[in-house]
N, CA and C atoms as an extended XYZ file, in Angstrom:
309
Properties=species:S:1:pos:R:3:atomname:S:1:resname:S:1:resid:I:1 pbc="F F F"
N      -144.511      211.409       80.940 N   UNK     1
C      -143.604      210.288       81.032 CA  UNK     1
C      -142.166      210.764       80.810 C   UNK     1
N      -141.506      210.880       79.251 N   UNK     2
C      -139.931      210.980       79.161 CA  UNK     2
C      -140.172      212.976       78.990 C   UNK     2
N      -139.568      213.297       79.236 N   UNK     3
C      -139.138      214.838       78.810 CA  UNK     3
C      -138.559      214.941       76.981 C   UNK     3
N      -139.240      216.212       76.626 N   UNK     4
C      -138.804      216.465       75.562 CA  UNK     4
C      -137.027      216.806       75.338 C   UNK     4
N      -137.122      216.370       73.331 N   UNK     5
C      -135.517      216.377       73.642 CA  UNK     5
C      -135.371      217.861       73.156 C   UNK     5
N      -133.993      218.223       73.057 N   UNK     6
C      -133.457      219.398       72.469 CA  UNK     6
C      -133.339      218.965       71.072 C   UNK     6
N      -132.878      220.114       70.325 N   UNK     7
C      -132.504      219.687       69.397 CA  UNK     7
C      -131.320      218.693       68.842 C   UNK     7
N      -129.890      219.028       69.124 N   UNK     8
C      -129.360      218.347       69.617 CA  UNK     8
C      -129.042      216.753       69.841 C   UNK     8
N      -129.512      216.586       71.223 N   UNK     9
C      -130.535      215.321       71.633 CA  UNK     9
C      -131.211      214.550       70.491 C   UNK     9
N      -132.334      215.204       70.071 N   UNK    10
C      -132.912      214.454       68.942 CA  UNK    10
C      -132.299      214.250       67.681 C   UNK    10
N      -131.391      215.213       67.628 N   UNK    11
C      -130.086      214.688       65.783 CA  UNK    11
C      -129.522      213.137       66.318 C   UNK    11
N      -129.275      213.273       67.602 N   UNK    12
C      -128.464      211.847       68.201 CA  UNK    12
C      -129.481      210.688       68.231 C   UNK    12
N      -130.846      211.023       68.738 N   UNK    13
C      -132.320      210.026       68.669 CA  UNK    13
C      -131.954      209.685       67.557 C   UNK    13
N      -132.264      210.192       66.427 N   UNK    14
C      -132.278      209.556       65.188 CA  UNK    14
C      -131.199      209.098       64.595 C   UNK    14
N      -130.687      208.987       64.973 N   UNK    15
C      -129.027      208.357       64.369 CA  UNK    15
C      -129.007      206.815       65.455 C   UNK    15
N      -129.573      207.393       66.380 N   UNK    16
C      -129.689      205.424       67.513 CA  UNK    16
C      -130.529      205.077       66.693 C   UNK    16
N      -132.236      205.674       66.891 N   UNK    17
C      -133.446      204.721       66.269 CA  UNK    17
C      -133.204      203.973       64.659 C   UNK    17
N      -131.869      205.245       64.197 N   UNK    18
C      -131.738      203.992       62.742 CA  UNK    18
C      -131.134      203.102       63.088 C   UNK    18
N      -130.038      202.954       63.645 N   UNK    19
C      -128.803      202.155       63.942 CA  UNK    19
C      -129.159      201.080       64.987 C   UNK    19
N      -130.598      201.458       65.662 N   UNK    20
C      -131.638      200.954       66.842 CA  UNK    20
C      -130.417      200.239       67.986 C   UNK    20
N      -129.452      199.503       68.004 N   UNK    21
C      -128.309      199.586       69.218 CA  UNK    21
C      -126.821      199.313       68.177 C   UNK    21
N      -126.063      200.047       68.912 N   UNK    22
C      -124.866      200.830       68.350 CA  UNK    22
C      -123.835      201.036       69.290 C   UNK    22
N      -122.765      201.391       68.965 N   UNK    23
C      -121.679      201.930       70.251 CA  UNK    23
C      -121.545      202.969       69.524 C   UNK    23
N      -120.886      203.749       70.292 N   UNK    24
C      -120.796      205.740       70.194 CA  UNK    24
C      -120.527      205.363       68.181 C   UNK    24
N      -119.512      204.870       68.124 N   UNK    25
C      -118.706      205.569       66.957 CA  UNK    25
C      -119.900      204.855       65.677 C   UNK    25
N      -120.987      203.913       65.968 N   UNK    26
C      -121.333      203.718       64.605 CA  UNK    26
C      -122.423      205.218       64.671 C   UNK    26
N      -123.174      205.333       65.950 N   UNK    27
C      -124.127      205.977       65.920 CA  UNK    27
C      -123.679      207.306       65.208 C   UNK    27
N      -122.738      207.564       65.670 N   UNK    28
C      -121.859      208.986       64.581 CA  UNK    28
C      -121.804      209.130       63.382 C   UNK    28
N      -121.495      207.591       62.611 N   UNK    29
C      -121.312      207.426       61.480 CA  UNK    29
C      -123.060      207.261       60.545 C   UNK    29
N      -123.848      207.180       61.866 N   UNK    30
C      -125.230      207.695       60.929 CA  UNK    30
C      -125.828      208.382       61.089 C   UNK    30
N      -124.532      209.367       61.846 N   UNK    31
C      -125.648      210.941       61.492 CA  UNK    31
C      -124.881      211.775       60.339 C   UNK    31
N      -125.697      212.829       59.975 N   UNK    32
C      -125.618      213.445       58.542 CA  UNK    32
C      -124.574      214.476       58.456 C   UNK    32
N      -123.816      214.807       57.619 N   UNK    33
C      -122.556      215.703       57.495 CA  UNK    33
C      -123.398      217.149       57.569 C   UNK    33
N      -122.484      217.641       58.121 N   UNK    34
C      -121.545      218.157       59.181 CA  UNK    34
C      -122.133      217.276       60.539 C   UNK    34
N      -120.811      216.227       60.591 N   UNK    35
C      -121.093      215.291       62.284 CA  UNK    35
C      -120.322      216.307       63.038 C   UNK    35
N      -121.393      215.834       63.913 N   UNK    36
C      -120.586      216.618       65.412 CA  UNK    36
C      -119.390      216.083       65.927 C   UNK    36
N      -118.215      216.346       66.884 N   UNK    37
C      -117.583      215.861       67.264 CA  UNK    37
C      -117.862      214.855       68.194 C   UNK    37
N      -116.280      213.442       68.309 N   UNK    38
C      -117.153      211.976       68.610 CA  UNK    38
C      -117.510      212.303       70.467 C   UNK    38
N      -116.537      212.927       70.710 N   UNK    39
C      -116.865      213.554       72.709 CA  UNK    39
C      -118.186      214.402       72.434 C   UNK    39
N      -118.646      215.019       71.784 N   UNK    40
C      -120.316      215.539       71.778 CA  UNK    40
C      -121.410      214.514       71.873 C   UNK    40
N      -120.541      213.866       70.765 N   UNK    41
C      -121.834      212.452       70.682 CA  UNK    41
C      -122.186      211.510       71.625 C   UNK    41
N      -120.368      211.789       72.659 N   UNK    42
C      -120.723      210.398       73.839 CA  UNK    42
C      -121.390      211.849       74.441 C   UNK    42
N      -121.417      212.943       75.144 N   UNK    43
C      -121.802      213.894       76.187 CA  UNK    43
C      -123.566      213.838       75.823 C   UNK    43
N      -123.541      213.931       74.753 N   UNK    44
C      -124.851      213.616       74.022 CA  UNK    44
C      -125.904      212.614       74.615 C   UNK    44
N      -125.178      211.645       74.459 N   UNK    45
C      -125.495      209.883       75.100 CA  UNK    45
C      -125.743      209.774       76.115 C   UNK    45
N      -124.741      210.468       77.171 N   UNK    46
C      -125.071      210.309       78.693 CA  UNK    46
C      -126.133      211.053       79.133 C   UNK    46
N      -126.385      212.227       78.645 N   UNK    47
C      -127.860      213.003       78.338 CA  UNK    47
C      -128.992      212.060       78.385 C   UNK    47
N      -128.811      211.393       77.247 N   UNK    48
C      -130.027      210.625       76.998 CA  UNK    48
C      -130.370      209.678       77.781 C   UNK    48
N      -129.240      208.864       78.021 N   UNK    49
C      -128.837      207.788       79.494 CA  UNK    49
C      -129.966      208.359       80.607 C   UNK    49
N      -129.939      209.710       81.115 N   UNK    50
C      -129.861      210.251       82.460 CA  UNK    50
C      -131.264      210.571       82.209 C   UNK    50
N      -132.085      210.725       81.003 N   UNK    51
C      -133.650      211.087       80.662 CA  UNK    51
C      -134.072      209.959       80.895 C   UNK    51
N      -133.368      208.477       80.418 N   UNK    52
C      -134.160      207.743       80.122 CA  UNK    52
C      -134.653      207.113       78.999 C   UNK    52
N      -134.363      207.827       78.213 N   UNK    53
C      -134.339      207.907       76.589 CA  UNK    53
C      -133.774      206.496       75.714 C   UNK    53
N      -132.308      206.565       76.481 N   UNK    54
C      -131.544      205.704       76.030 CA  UNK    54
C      -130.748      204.104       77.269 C   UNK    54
N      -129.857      203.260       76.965 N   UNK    55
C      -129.900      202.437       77.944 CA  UNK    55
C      -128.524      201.651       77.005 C   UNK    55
N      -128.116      201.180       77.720 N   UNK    56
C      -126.818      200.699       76.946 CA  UNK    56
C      -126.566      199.315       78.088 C   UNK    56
N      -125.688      198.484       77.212 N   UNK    57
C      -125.146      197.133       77.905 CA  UNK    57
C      -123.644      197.318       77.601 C   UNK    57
N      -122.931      197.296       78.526 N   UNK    58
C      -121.368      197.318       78.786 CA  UNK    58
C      -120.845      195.732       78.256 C   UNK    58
N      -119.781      196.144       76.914 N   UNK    59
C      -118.682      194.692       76.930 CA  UNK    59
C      -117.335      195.493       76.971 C   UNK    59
N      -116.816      194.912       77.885 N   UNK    60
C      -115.372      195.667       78.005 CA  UNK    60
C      -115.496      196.723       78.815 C   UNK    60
N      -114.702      198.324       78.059 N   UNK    61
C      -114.442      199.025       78.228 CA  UNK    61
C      -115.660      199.861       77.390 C   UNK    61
N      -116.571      199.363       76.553 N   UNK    62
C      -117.510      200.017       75.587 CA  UNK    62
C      -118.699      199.504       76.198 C   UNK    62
N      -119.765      200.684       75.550 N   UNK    63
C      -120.807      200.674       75.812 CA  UNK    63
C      -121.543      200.455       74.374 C   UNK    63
N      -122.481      199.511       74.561 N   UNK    64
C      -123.420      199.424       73.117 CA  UNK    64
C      -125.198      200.214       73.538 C   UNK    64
N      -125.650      201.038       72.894 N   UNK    65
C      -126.751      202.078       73.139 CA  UNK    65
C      -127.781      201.330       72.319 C   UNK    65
N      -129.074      201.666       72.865 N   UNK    66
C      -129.940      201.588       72.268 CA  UNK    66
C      -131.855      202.465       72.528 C   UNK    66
N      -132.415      202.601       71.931 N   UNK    67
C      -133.585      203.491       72.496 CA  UNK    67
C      -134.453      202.538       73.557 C   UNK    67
N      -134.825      203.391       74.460 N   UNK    68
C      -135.882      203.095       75.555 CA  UNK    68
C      -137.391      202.930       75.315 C   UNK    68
N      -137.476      203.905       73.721 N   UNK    69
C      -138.741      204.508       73.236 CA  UNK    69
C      -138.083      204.339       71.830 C   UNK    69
N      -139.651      203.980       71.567 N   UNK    70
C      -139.874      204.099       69.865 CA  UNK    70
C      -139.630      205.460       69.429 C   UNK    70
N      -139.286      205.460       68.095 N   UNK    71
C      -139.373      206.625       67.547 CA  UNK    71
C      -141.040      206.957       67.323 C   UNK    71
N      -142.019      206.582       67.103 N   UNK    72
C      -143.692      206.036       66.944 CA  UNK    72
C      -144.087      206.764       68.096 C   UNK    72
N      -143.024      206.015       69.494 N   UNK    73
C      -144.220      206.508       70.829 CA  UNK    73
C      -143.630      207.690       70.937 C   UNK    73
N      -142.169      208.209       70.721 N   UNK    74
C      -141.988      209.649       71.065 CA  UNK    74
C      -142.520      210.323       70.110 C   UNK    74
N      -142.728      210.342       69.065 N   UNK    75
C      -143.653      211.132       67.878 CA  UNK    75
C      -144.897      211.499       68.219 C   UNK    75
N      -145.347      210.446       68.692 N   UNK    76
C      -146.782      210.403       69.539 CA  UNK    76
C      -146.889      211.321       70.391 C   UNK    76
N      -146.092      211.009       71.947 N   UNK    77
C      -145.947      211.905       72.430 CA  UNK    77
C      -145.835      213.332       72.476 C   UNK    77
N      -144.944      213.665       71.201 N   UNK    78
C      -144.500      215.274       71.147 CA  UNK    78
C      -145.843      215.947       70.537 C   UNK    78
N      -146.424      214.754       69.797 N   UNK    79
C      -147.836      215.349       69.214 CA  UNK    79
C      -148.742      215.692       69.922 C   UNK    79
N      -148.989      214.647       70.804 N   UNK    80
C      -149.758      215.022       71.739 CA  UNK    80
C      -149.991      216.130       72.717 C   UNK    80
N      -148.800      216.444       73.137 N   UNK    81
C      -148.261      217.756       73.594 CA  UNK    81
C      -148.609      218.574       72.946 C   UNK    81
N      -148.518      218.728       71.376 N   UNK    82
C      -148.852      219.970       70.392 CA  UNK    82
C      -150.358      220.060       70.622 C   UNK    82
N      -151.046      219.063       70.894 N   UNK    83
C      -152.520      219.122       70.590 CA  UNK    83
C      -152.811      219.865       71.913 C   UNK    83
N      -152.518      219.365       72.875 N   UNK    84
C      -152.758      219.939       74.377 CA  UNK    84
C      -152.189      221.689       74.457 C   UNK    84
N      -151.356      221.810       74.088 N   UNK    85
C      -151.211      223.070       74.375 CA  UNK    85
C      -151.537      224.060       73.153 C   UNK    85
N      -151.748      223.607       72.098 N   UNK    86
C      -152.184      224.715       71.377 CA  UNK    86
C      -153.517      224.406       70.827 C   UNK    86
N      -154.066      223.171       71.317 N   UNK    87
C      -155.296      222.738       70.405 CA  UNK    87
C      -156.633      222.156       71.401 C   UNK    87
N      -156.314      222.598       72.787 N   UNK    88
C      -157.101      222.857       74.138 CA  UNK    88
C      -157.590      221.162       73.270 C   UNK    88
N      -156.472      220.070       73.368 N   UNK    89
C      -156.925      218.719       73.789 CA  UNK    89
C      -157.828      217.798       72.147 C   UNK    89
N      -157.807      219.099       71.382 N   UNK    90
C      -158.657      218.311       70.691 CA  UNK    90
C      -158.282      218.116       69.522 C   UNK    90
N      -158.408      217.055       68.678 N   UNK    91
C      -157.901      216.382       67.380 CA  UNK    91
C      -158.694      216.802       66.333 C   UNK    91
N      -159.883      217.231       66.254 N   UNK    92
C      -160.346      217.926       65.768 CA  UNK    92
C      -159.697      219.350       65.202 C   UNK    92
N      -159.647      220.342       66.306 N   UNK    93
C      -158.769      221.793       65.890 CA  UNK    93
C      -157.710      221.841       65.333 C   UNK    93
N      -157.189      220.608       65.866 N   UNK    94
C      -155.434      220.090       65.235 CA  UNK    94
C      -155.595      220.198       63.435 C   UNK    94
N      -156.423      218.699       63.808 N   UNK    95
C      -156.463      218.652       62.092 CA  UNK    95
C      -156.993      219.913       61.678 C   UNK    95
N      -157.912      220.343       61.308 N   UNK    96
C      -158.556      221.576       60.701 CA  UNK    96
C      -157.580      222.902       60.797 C   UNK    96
N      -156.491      222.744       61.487 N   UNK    97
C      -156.029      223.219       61.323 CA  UNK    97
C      -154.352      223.473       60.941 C   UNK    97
N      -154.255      221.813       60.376 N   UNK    98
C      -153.480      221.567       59.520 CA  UNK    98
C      -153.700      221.410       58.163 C   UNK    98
N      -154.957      221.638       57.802 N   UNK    99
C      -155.813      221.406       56.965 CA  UNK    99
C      -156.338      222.577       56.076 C   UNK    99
N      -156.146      223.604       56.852 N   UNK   100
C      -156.579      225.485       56.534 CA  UNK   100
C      -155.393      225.633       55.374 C   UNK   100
N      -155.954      226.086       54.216 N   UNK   101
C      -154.683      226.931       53.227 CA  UNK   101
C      -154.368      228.069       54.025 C   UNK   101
N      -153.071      228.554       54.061 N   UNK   102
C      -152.983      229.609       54.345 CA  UNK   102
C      -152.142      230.592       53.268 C   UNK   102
N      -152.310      231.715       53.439 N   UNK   103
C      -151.758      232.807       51.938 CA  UNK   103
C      -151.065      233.025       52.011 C   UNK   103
């Protein structure tokens, strides 16, 4: 379905999914010090815009953002992915092997 994010990308995910719809400058103001600069954060945005990720409603001259996707279903997702490629599909190997002490 959506493509995985970068890193990046996802510091900005989580600063929308708290703020859940926002215009550039609050979403900035809830991400964590050292913030990126506020032109990263919009270049950031249009990124996400162009995945799909994100979706915004225009008043004015501003744009207000908000997620396309849960933080839940993309979590899901990225998991799922982990299971498929390193766990040949199964929830089983996953767990057990989140589950293994290791030394």
């Amino acid at each position: 379905m959506k493509k995985e994010l970068t890193k990046a990308e996802e510091q900005i995910m989580q600063a929308i999914w708290q703020v859940e719809k926002g215009f550039a400058k609050d979403i900035l103001e809830a991400l964590e010090d050292p913030k990126p600069a506020y032109s990263t954060v919009t270049t950031v945005i249009r990124v996400l815009v162009q995945k799909g990720f994100v979706d915004y409603e225009t008043y004015g001259k501003s744009n207000q953002y908000f997620p396309t996707i849960t933080k839940e279903a993309y979590s899901k997702q990225r998991l799922d992915a982990l299971k498929v490629s390193y766990f040949d599909g199964s929830n089983v190997e996953m767990l057990s092997f989140l589950c293994v002490k290791t030394k």
